[in-house]
N, C-alpha and C positions, 0 to 999 in steps of 0.2 A: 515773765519766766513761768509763772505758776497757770499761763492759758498753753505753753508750749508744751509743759507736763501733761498737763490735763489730756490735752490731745495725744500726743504719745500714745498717754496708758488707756485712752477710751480706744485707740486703734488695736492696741498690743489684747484690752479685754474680745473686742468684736473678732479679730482675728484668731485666740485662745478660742471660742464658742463654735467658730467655724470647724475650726478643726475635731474640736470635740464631737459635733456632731459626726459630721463625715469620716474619725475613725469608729464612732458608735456604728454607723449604719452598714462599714463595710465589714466591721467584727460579727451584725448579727446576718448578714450578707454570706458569711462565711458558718452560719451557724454557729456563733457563740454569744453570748447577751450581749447587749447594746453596753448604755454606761453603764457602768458598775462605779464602785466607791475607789475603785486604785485611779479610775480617770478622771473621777470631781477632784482627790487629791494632785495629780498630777498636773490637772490644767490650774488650779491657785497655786500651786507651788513654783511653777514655770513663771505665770503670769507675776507672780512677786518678783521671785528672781528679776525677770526681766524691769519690775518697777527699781528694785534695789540698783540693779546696774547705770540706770539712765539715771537717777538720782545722784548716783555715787560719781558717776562721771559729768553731769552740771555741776559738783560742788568743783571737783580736781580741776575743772575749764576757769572758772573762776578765780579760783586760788594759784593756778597758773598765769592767767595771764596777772593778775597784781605782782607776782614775784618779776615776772618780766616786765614790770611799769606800769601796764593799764591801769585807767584810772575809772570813776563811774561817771558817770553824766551827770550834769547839772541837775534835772530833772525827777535823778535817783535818790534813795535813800544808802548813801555810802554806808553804811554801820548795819542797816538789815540786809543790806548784799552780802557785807561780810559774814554777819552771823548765820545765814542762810547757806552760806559756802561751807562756814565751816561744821555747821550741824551735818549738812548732808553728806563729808566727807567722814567726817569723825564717829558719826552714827550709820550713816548706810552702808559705806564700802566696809567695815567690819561685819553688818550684818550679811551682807551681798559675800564676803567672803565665807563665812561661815556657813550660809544655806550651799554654797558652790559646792563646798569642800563633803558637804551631808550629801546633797547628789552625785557627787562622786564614788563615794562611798557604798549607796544603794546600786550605782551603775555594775561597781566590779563585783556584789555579790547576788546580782538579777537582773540575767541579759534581756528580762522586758523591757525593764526601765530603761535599758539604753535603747532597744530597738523602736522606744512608742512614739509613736507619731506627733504625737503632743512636745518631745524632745525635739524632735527634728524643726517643727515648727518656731520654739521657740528658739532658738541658733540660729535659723534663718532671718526673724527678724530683726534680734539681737544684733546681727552682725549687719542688717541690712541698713539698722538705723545708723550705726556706728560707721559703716562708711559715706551714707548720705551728710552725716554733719560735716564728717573730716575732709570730705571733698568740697562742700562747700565754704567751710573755714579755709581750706589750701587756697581755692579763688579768692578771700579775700585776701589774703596773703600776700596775693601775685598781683594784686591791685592798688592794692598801699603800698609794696617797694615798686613797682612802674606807674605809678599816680605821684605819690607823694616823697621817694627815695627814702622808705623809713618801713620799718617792720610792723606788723598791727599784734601790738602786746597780745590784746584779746583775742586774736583769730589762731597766734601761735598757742594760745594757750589749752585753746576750742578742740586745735588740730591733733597736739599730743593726748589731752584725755581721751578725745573722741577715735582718736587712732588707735591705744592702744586699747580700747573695748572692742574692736572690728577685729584686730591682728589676734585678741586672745580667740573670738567666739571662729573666726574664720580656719583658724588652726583647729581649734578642737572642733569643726564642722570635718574637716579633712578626715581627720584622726576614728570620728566616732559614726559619721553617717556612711553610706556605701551610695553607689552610684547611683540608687534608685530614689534614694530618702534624701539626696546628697545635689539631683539637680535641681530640683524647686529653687533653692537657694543661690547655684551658678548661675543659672536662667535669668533668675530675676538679677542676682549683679551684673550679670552683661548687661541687661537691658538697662539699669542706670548708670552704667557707665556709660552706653553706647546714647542714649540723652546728653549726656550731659557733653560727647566728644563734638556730637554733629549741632547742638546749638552753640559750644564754642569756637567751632571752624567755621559756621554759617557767620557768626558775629566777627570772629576776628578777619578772615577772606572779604567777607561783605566791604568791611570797613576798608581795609585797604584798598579793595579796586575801586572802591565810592574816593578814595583819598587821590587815585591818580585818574578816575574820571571827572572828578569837580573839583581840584584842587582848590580853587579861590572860594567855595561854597560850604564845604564839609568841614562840621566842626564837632567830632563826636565826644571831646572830653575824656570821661574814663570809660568808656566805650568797649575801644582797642582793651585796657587792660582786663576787664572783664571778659572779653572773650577770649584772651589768653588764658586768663585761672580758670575757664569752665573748662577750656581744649587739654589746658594742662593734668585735671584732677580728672575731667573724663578719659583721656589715654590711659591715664594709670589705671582706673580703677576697670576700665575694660579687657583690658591688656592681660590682669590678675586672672577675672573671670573667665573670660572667653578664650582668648590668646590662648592662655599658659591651661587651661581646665576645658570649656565649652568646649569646645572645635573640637573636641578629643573625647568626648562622653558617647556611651552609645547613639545609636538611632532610632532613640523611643519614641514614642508618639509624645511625648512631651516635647522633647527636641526636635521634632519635626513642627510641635506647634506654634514653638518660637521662633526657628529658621523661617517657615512659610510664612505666620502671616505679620511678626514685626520685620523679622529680615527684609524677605522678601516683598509681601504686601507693603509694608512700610514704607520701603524705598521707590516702588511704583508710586505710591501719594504722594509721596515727597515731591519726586520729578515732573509727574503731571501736574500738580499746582501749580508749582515754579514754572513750568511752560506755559502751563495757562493764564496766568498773570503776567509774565513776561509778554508773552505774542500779544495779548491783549494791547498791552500799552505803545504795542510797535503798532498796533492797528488803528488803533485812537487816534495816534501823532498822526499816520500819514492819510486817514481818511473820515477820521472821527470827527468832534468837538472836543477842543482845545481845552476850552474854557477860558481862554487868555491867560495860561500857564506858561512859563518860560521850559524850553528843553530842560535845561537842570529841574525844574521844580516837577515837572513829568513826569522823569525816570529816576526820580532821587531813591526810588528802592528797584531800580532794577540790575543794581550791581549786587544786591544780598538777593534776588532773584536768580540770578544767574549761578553765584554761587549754591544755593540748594539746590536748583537743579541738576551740577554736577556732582552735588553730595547725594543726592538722591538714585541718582543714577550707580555711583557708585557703590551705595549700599544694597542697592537692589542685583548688580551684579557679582557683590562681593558676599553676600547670600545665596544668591543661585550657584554661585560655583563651588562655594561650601556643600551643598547640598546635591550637586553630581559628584565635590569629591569625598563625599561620605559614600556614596551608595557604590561608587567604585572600588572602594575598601574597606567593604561591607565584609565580617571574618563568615566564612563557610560555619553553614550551620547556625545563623545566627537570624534565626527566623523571626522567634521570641521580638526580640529585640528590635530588629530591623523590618516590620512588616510588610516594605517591600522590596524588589530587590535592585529594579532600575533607577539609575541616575537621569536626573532631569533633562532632554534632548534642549539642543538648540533648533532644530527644525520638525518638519512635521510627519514624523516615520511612524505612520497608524500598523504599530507592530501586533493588531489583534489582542490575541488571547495572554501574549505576555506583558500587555501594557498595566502596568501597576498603579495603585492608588497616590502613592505619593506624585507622578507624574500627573496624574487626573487633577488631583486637588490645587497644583501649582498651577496650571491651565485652567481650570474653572477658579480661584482666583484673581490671577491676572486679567481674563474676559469680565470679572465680576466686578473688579474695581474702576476698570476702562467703560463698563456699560453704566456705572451712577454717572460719570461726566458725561456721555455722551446726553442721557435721560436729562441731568438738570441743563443740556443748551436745548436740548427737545421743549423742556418745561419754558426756556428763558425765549426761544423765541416767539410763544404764542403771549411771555410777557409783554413782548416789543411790538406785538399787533396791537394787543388790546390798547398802549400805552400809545399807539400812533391816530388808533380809528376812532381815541375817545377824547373828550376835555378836559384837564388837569393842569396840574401844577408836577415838575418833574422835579421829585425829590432824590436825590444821589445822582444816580446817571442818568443820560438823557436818553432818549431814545435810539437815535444812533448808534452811542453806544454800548445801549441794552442791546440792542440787535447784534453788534462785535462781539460783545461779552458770547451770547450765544453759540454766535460761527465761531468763536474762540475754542468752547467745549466740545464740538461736535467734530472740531479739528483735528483735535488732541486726545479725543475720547473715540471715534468711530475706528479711525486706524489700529490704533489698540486692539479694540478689543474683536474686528474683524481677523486681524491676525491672530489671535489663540483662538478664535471661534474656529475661524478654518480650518484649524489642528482638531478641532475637538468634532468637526462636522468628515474630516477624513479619514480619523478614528472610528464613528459611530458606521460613515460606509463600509470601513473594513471586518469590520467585525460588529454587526449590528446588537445580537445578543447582550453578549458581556457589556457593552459600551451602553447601552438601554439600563441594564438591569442593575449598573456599576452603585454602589454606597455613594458616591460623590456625586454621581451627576442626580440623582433622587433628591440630596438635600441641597445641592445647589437651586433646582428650582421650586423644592418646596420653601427653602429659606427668600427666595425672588418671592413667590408668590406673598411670602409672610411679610417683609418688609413694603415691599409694594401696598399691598391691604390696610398695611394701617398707616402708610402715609397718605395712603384715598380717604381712610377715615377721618382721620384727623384736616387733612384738605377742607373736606366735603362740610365739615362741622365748621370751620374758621369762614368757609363762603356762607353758610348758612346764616349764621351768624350775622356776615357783614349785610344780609340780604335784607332780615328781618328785623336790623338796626334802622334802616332806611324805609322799610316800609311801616315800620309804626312811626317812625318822625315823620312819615307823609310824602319823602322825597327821592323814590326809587326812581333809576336812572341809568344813564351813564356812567357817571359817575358811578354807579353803584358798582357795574362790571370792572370798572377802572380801580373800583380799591379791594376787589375782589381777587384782582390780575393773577397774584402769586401762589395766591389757593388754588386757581383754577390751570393754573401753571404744572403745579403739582400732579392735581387729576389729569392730566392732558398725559403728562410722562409716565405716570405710572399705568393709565390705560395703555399706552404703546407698549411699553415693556409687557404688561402684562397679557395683550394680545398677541403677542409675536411667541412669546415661550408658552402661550398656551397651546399652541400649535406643534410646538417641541414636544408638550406631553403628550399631549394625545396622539403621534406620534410614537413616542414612545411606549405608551399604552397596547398603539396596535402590534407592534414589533413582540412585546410581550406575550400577549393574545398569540400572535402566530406561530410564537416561539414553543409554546404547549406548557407542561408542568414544567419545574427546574428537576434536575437530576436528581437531586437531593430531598431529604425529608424537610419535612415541613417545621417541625421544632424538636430538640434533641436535651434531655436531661440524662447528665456523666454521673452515675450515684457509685463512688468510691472516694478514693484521696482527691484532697481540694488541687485543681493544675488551670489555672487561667493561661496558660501557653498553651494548652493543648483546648482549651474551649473559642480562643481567639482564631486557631488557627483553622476552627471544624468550620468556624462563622467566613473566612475566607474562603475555604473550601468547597462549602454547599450552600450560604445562604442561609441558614438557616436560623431560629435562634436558638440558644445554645444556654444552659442554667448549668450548676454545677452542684451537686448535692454531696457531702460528704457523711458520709460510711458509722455510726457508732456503735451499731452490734457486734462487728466481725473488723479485724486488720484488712485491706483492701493493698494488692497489690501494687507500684506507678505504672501509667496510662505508657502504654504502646501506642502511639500516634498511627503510626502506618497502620496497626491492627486494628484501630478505631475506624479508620478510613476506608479500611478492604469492608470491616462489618456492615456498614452504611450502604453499601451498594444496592441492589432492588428494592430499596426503600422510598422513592421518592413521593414526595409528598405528602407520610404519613410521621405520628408523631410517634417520636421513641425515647425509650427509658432502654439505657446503654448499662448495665451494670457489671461492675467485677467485682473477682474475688478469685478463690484460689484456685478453681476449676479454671477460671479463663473468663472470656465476656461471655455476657447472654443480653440478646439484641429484643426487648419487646416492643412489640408497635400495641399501641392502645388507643379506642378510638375514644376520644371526649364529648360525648353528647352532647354536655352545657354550650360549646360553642368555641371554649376558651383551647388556647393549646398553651401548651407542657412550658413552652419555652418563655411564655408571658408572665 
C-alpha cells in the first residue's frame, strides 16, 4: 500500500512542477513574471489536497470492504491494516475536508484562483486517478461474481470510495473549468476509457471465437470474466467522457490531437498489426515451416487477431467520421476555434488552395504510419538474405519465415500508404505552391528525416559494435554480418526512406525557389491588447511568424482582423511592428541588421 501511495504522490508532485512551469512561461510569454509566490503556494496546496484525497479514500476502501466481509490475507498484518485505515480516514478525510472547504472559499472571493491553471490541473488528475481505481475495482467485481458467483467484499469497497472521489472531482470539473481548461481532462478520460473498452472487447470477442474455433483445446479460465469487467468499466467510463462531453467539445487543436493521432492513428495500428500477424501466420501454414505445430497450436492467437483487426478498423473509422462530422458542423465564425474548415474526404479531391491542414495532417498521418511497415519488411527482407547467404543457427524464425514476415509488411504497409501518397502527390500537382509550402508536409518530412537519422545512428553504433567485438576476439566473419543482420536491416530501410523523400525535398525546395518571395511579410510583432486568435490566424494567413506584444503605457483598442490583414498587403517579405491605439494601426517595417527577425 505505502509503494502504491508513494507512486501516486511522486506522479501527482512531477505532474504539479510541469504545470507550474508551463503556466510560469506562458504568464511571462504574456508579459507578466514567471512564478511568483501565489503559484509556489498554489502548487503545494493542490498537491496536498490531492495527497489528503487519495489518502482519505485508501482508508474509506478499506474500511468498506471489512464492513462488507473482506478479510486480510494471511501474509498481512490484520490489526496495522486496520489502524492504518482508520488513521487515514479519521485524520485525512477531515483534513482533506477542510483544505476543500478553504479553497472554496478563496475560489468565490478571487476569480484567479478558480481560473489558475494549477486548479485545473489538479481536478484533472484527481478525478483521473479516482476513475482509473474505480474502473479497475468494477473489473474485479465482474470477475468474482462470473468466476466464483460471490461478490469481492474488497473491490466493492475500492469501487464506492474510489467512485465517489471521481463523481465529486468530475462534477466540480464541469461546474468550475470551461471548455478550454475543461478538455485536458475529457481527452484524457476518453482516452482511458477508450483503453480499457478495446482491450476488453479484444479479450472477451477473442476468447469466444478461440471457444468455438477450438472448442476441445481452449481453456481460458477467468479469462472471459476479465474481459467482461474491462469492456464493462471501459464503456462506462468512455461513454461519460467522450459519448456524453468529447464528441461535442469544440474543434481545438487539442481535440484534433486526440481525434488524429489516438483516434484515428491508433486505430490504423491496431488493424495493421492485427493483419500483419494474422496474414503472416496464414503464410507460414500454407508455405512456410511448420515446425511440427498442429493447426490449433498455429493459430491459437489468430481468433484475438481477427478480432483487433475488426476493433481497429472500427476505431479508425469511427474517428475519421467524428472528425468530417465535426468539421461539417463547424458554427460560422468559429475560426478560433476550428482552424480549419474542411471535413476529412473519403477520396482524392486535390481541392487546391481550399485544402486545409487538418485534411493534410490526417493524410500525412495515415502515409506515415503505412510507410514504418512498409520500411521494417524493407529492413526484414535484407534480414532474410543475410540469414540465408550466411552460417548460423536460427533463433525464432527461420528463414523462410523471415522472408514471409517481410512480404507480410510490405503487403500490408505499401498499399496503404501508396493510397494516401497518391492523394497527397494529386494535391501537390494541383496546387504545387501552398501544397510545397503547407506546415504539414515541412514537418512531416523534417520529422521522417529526424526519426530516420537516429535509428541510422543508433543501427550504425549496435553494428559497429558487433564488428569490433569480433575483431578483437580474432574471429570476424560471417558470422559477423550474420549477428550484425538487424542493424544493418535497420540502415538499409532508413537509407530507402530516406533517399526517396529526399527527393520530395528537394523538389519541394525547387517549387519554392520558382515560387518567388511569399505574399506576406516576413515576421510580424501585434504591440497592443494580448489576442492569440488573431495572431494564429495572421500565421495562417501569410506565413509568417507572428509575436504578440502587449501595450503598458496607453489602453490599446481590440485587433480588427480584417483591418490587420488589408494593412499587411505590400509588405511582403519585410519585418513589421503592426501597432494600435486610438488613432488606428500604424504599420512599421524595420530592417534587422543583426540577422535575427521580429517574429523569433
Amino acid at each position: 500500500m505505502s509503494g502504491i501511495l508513494g507512486a501516486i504522490f511522486g506522479l501527482a508532485l512531477v505532474v504539479g512542477l510541469l504545470v507550474l512551469v508551463v503556466s510560469a512561461a506562458r504568464r511571462r510569454g504574456r508579459g507578466h513574471d514567471g512564478i511568483d509566490a501565489r503559484s509556489v503556494r498554489r502548487f503545494f496546496q493542490y498537491v496536498l489536497l490531492f495527497a489528503l484525497f487519495v489518502v482519505a479514500a485508501v482508508g474509506l476502501a478499506e474500511l468498506l470492504g471489512r464492513l462488507f466481509g473482506a478479510r486480510s490475507e494471511p501474509w498481512e498484518d490484520d490489526a496495522y491494516q486496520l489502524a492504518q485505515a482508520l488513521a487515514f480516514v479519521f485524520v485525512g478525510l477531515p483534513l482533506a475536508a477542510a483544505l476543500a472547504w478553504w479553497t472554496w472559499r478563496r475560489h468565490r472571493t478571487d476569480t484567479a484562483e478558480r481560473d489558475s491553471t494549477l486548479f485545473a490541473a489538479y481536478l484533472t488528475l484527481t478525478a483521473l486517478t479516482g476513475v482509473f481505481v474505480a474502473a479497475t475495482s468494477l473489473q474485479r467485481l465482474v470477475v468474482a461474481a462470473v468466476q466464483e458467483s460471490r461478490p469481492d467484499a474488497a473491490a466493492a469497497g475500492s469501487l464506492l470510495a474510489w467512485g465517489a472521489l471521481w463523481l465529486g472531482h468530475w462534477v466540480a470539473a464541469r461546474r468550475s473549468l470551461d471548455h478550454r481548461r475543461g478538455t485536458p481532462h475529457v481527452l484524457l478520460g476518453s482516452l482511458v476509457g477508450l483503453v480499457f473498452t478495446l482491450a476488453g472487447l479484444v479479450t472477451t470477442l477473442g476468447i469466444l471465437l478461440d471457444l468455438v474455433l477450438r472448442p476441445d483445446v481452449v481453456r481460458y479460465g477467468s479469462g472471459l470474466a476479465e474481459g467482461v469487467g474491462l469492456l464493462l468499466s471501459g464503456a462506462l467510463v468512455w461513454g461519460v467522457y467522450w459519448l456524453a462531453d468529447g464528441v461535442r467539445l469544440p474543434r481545438s487543436t487539442l481535440w484534433l490531437a486526440y481525434v488524429l493521432p489516438v483516434g484515428v492513428g491508433g486505430g490504423l495500428v491496431m488493424a495493421l498489426v492485427a493483419a500483419s500477424r494474422l496474414l503472416w501466420s496464414v503464410l507460414v501454414w500454407l508455405v512456410g515451416d511448420r515446425l511440427g505445430r498442429t493447426a490449433s497450436e498455429h493459430f491459437e492467437s489468430a481468433a484475438f487477431e481477427v478480432v483487433a483487426f475488426l476493433a481497429g478498423v472500427a476505431v479508425w473509422g469511427y474517428h475519421r467520421w467524428v472528425l468530417g462530422a465535426a468539421g461539417a458542423r463547424r458554427p460560422a465564425g468559429d475560426e478560433a476555434a476550428t482552424p480549419e474548415p474542411d471535413a476529412v474526404a473519403a477520396g482524392p479531391r486535390p481541392d487546391g488552395p481550399t485544402r486545409g491542414e487538418v485534411r493534410r495532417v490526417y493524410e500525412y498521418l495515415m502515409a506515415g504510419i503505412a510507410l514504418i511497415a512498409a520500411a521494417f519488411g524493407v529492413g526484414t527482407i535484407l534480414v532474410a538474405l543475410i540469414e540465408a547467404a550466411t552460417p548460423g543457427e536460427d533463433v525464432g524464425l527461420t528463414v523462410r519465415n523471415t522472408a514471409l514476415a517481410a512480404g507480410t509488411l510490405l503487403a500490408v504497409g505499401v498499399p496503404v500508404w501508396w493510397l494516401y501518397w497518391r492523394r497527397i502527390r494529386a494535391a501537390v500537382a494541383a496546387a504545387p505552391g501552398p501544397e510545397a509550402a503547407s506546415l504539414t508536409r515541412r514537418v512531416f518530412l523534417v520529422l521522417l528525416f529526424g526519426v530516420a537519422g537516429v535509428a541510422a545512428v543508433v543501427a550504425l553504433i549496435a553494428v559497429a559494435l558487433t564488428f569490433f567485438q569480433d575483431l578483437v576476439s580474432g574471429a570476424p566473419g560471417a558470422s559477423t554480418v550474420r549477428e550484425a543482420r538487424y542493424g544493418l536491416g535497420v540502415l538499409v530501410a532508413t537509407a530507402a526512406v530516406s533517399a526517396y523523400h529526399g527527393t520530395v525535398f528537394r523538389s519541394d525546395r525547387a517549387r519554392t525557389v520558382t515560387a518567388g518571395q511569399p505574399a506576406g511579410p516576413r515576421s510580424i510583432v501585434l504591440v497592443g491588447v494580448d489576442d492569440p486568435d488573431l495572431e494564429r490566424r495572421l500565421v495562417r494567413a501569410t506565413g509568417a511568424r507572428v509575436e504578440g506584444w502587449v501595450r503598458l503605457d496607453a489602453p490599446a483598442p481590440a485587433w480588427d482582423a480584417d483591418a490587420v490583414l488589408a494593412a499587411l498587403d505590400g509588405h511582403a517579405g519585410e519585418d513589421l511592428l503592426v501597432v494600435a491605439d486610438a488613432a488606428g494601426l500604424r504599420v512599421l517595417s524595420v530592417d534587422l541588421g543583426d540577422g535575427r527577425s521580429a517574429g523569433r
